[in-house]
C-alpha positions as CSV (number, residue, x, y, z in Angstrom):
1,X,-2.7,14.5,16.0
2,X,-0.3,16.7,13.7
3,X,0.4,15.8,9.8
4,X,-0.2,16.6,6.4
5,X,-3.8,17.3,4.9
6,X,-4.3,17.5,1.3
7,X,-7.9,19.1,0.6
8,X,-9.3,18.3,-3.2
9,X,-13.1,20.0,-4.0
10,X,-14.6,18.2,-6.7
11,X,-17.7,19.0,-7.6
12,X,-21.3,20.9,-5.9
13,X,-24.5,21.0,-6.8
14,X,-26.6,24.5,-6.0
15,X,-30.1,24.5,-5.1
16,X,-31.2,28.0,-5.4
17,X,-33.6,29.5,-7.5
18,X,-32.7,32.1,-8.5
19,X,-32.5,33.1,-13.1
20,X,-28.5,34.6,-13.0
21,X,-27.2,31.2,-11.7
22,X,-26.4,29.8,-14.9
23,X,-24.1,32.7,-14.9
24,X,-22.3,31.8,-11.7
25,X,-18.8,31.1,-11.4
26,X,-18.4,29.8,-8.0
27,X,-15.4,29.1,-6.3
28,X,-14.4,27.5,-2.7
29,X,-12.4,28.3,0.4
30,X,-11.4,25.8,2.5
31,X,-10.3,27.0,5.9
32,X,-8.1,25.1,8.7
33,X,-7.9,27.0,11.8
34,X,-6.3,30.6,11.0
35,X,-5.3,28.9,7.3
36,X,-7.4,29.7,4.6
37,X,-7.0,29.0,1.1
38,X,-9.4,28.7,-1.8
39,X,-9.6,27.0,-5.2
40,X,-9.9,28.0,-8.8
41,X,-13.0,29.6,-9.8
42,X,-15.5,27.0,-11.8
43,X,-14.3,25.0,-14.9
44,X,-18.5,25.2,-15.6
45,X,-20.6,27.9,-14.8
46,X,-23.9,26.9,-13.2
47,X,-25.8,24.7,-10.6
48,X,-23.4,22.5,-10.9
49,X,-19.7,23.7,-10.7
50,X,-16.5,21.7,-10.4
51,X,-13.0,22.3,-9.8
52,X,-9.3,20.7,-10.5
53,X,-7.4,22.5,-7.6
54,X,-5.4,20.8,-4.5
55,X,-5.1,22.7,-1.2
56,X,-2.2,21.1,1.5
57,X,-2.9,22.3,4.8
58,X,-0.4,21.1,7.8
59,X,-2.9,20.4,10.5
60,X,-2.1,20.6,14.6
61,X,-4.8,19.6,16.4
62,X,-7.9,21.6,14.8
63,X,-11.3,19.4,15.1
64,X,-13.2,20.4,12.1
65,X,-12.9,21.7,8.2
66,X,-14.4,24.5,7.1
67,X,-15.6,25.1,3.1
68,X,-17.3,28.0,1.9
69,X,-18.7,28.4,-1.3
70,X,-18.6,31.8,-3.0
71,X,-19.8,33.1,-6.3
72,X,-16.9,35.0,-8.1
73,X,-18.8,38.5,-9.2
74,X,-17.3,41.3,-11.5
75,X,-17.5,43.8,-8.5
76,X,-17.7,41.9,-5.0
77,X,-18.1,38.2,-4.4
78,X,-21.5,36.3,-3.0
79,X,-21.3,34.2,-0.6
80,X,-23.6,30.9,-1.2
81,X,-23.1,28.4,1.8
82,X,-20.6,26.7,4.3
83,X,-20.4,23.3,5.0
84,X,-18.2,21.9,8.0
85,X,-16.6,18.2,8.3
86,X,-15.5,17.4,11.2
87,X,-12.1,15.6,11.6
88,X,-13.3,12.6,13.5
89,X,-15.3,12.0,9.8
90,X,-11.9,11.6,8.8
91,X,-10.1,9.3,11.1
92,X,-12.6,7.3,11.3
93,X,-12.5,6.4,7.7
94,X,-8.7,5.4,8.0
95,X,-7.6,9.2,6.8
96,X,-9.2,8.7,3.8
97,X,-12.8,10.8,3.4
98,X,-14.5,11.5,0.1
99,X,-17.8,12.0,-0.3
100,X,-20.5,14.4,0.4
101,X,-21.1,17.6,2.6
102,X,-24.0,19.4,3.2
103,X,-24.1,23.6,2.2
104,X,-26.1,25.8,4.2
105,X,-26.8,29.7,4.1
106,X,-28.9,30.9,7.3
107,X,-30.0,27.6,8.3
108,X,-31.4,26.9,5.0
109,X,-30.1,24.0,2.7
110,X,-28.6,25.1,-0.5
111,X,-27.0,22.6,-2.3
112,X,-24.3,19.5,-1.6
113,X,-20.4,19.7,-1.7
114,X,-18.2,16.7,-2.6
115,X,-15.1,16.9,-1.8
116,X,-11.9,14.4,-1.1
117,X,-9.7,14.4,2.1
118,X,-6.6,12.6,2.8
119,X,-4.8,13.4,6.1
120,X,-1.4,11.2,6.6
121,X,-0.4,11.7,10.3
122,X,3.1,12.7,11.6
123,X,4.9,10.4,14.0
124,X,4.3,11.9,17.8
125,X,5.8,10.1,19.9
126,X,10.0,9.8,19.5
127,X,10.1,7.5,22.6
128,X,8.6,5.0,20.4
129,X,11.1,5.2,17.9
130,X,14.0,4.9,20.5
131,X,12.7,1.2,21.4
132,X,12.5,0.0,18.0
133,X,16.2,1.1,17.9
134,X,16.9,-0.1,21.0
135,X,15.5,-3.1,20.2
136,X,16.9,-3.2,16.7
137,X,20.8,-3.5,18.3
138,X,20.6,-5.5,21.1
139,X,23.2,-8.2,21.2
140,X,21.7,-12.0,20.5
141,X,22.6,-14.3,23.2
142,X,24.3,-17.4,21.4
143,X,24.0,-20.9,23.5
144,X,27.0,-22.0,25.6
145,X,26.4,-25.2,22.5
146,X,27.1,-23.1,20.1
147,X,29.9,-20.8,21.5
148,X,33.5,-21.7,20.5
149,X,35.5,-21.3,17.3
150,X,33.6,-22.0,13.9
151,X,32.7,-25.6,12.6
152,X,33.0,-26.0,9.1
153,X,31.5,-29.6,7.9
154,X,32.3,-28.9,4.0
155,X,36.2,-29.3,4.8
156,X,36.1,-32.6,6.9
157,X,37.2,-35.4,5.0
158,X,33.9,-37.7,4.2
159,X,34.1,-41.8,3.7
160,X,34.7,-42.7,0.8
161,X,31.4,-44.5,-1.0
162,X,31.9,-47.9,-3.1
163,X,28.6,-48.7,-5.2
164,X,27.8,-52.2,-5.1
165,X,27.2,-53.4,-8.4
166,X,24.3,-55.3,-9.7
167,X,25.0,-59.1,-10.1
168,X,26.3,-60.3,-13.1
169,X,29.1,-61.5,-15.4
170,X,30.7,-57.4,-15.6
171,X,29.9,-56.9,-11.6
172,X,33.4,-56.7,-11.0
173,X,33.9,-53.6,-13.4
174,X,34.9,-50.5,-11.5
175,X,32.5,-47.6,-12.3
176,X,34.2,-44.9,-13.7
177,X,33.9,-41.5,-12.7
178,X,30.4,-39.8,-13.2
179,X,28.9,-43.5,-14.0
180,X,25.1,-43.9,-11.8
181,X,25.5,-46.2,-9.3
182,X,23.3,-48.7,-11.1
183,X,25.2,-48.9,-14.7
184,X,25.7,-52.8,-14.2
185,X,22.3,-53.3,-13.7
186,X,21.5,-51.7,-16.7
187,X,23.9,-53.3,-18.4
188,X,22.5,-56.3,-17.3
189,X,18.9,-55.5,-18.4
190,X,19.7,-54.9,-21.8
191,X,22.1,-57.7,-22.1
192,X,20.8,-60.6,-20.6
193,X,17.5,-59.9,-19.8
194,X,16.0,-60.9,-23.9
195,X,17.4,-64.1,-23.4
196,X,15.7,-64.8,-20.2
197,X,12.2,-63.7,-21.5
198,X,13.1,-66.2,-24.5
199,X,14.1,-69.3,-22.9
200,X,11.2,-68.9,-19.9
201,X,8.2,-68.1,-22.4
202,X,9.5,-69.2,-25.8
């Protein structure tokens, strides 16, 4: 599967004994296939370097990642180990890998590599596409029920509704525009409703 990888070494640690390696100055380069491209040398000399550098690789259908770890020297560069992660390490991770990777020089271990990996995948397959949009503009079938000119149920003309008012000496008031429907028994309460209380239970 084709699509953009972005390749971010973080951080090793070397295990080699050896008195000039807190005077390294290692770098790493990360190879793709024929693509090869390497980092800045160490922000921190030592056992244990790390580096702020991104590397964007546009990967086909290569199987594996390749990091080698070189010390940067004044006349020609050492090489300290390679470490591979294979791709599947990747996928299977949802695209997403970040942790660590072994270093080795002559089948010896030499020290640890973390490292972070995104891969975001290119679409393949166009046919698939062509459905969606296929799908996306085919006609709806209305029902015969609803075929026909428009209906619009705001314009009919709707009964008119007459409140019925609450019993009572004002029931034949009309209610005037905006009045609740139950104003006269309201009206009512309030007017009638004290002297009822008073006469019943003194």
């Amino acid at each position: 599967m084709s699509g953009h990888l972005i390749v971010r070494p973080i951080s090793a640690t070397i295990n080699i004994e050896d008195d000039s390696i807190t005077q390294m100055r290692p770098f790493v380069i990360v190879k793709l296939g024929p693509n090869h491209k390497r980092t800045n040398t160490s922000i921190n000399p030592g056992k244990e370097p790390s580096w702020n550098t991104e590397l964007t690789f546009h990967r086909e259908f290569e199987e594996s990642i390749v990091f080698e770890v070189w010390n940067k020297g004044f006349v020609s560069d050492e090489f300290i180990g390679k470490g591979e992660l294979l791709f599947e390490s990747v996928e299977v991770r949802l695209n997403r890998y970040n942790d660590w990777i072994r270093l080795k020089n002559g089948g010896n271990t030499v020290g640890m590599l973390l490292c972070d990996v995104q891969f975001f995948p290119f679409i393949t397959n166009p046919s698939k596409i062509g459905d969606v949009e296929a799908h996306l503009h085919t006609p709806v079938s209305i029902p015969e029920t609803l075929q026909g000119e428009p209906h619009n149920h705001f314009h009919e003309e709707q009964p008119k509704y007459i409140p019925k008012p609450f019993p009572g000496p004002d029931h034949d008031k009309p209610l005037p525009m905006g009045v609740p429907n139950n104003y006269h028994q309201m009206e009512y309460n309030q007017k009638y409703m004290p002297r009822f209380l008073n006469d019943t239970y003194g």
